[in-house]
C-alpha positions in Angstrom: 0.0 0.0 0.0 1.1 3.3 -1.2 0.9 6.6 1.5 1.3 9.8 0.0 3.5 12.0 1.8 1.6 13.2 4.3 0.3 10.3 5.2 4.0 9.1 5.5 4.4 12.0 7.7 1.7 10.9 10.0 2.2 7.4 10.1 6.1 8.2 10.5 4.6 10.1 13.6 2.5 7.9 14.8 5.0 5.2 15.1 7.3 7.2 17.0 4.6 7.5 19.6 3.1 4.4 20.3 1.0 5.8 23.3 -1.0 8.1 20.8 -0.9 11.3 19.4 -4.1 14.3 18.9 -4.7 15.7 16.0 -3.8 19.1 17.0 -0.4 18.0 18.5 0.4 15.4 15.2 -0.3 19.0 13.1 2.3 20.5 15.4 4.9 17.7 14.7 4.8 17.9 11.4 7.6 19.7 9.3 5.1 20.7 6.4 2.9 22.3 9.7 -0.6 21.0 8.2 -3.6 22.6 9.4 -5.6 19.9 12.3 -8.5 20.0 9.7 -6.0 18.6 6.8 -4.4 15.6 9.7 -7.6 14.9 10.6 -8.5 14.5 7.0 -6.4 12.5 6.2 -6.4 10.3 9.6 -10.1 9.1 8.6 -8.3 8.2 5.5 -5.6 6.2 7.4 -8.4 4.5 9.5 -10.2 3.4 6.4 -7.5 1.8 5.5 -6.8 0.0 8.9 -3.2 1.8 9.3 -4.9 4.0 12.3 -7.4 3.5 15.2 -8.7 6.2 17.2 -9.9 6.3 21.0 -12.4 9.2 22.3 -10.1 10.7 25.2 -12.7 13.6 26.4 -14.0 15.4 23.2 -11.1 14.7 21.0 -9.8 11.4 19.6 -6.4 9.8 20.6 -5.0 8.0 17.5 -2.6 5.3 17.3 -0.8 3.0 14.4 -3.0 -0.1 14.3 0.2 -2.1 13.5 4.0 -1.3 14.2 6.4 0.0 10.8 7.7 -3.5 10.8 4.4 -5.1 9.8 3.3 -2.3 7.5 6.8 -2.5 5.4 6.4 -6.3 5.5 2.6 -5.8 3.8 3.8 -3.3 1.9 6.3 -6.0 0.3 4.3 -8.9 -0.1 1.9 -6.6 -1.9 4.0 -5.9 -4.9 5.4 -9.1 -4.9 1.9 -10.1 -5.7 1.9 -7.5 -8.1 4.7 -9.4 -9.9 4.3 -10.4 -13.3 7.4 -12.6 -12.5 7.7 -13.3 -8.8 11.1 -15.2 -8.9 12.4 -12.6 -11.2 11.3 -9.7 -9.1 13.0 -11.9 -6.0 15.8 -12.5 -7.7 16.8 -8.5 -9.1 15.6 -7.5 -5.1 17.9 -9.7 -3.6 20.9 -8.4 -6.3 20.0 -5.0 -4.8 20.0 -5.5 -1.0 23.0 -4.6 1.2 25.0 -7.9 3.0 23.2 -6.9 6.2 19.7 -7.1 4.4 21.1 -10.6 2.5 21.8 -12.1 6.0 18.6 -10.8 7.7 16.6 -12.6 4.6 18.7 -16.0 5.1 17.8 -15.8 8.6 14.7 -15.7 8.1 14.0 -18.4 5.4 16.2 -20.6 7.5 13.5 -20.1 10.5 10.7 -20.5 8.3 12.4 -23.6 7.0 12.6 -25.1 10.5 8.9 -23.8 11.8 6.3 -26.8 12.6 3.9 -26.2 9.9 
C-alpha cells in the first residue's frame, strides 16, 4: 500500500509514539505544519484503510498505528510481490540490490521459516 507524503508523515509520527498522538499535537509535529482539519482528514483516511485506530479521550480522539512499521513494510512487500508479473524474477533482481546486512537478515529468516512446525 502506497501513503502519499503526508500520510507518511503521520504514520512516521505515529509510530514514534506508540502511546498516541491528537490531531492538534500530530499537526504541530509535522515539518510541512498542516492545518488539524487537513491531519484529521487524512487520519479518517488512514483508518479506512486500517493503518490508524482512534480512542475518544474527552472530546477529541487519541489516534494510534494499528500495527507497528515493521508489519506495514512487511505488507507493503508482499503486496508488490503479488503485483509481480514474474515473482522469482522480481525476488531474484531484489535480492541483487540488498545490502549484505539485508542478504543475511533474509537467510535468517527463510532458514526459521524452513525449521517452523507447519
Amino acid at each position: 500500500m502506497r501513503l502519499g507524503n503526508l500520510e507518511r508523515s503521520i504514520m512516521e509520527a505515529l509510530w514514534s509514539h506508540p502511546e498516541g498522538m491528537f490531531a492538534q499535537d500530530l499537526a504541530g509535529s509535522l515539518p510541512s505544519r498542516p492545518a488539524a482539519t487537513t491531519v484529521l482528514t487524512v487520519l479518517v483516511r488512514l483508518s479506512r484503510k486500517g493503518l490508524v485506530s482512534r480512542e475518544r479521550q474527552g472530546r477529541a480522539h487519541l489516534y494510534r498505528a494499528s500495527a507497528g512499521k515493521d508489519a506495514f513494510v512487511a505488507e507493503t512487500m508482499r503486496a508488490a510481490l503479488d503485483e509481480a508479473g514474474d515473482v522469482e524474477a522480481a525476488v531474484s533482481r531484489f535480492v541483487g540490490t540488498v545490502s549484505p546486512e539485508v542478504a543475511a537478515a533474509l537467510r535468517e529468516a527463510l532458514n526459521g521459516r524452513d525449521e517452523a512446525p507447519r
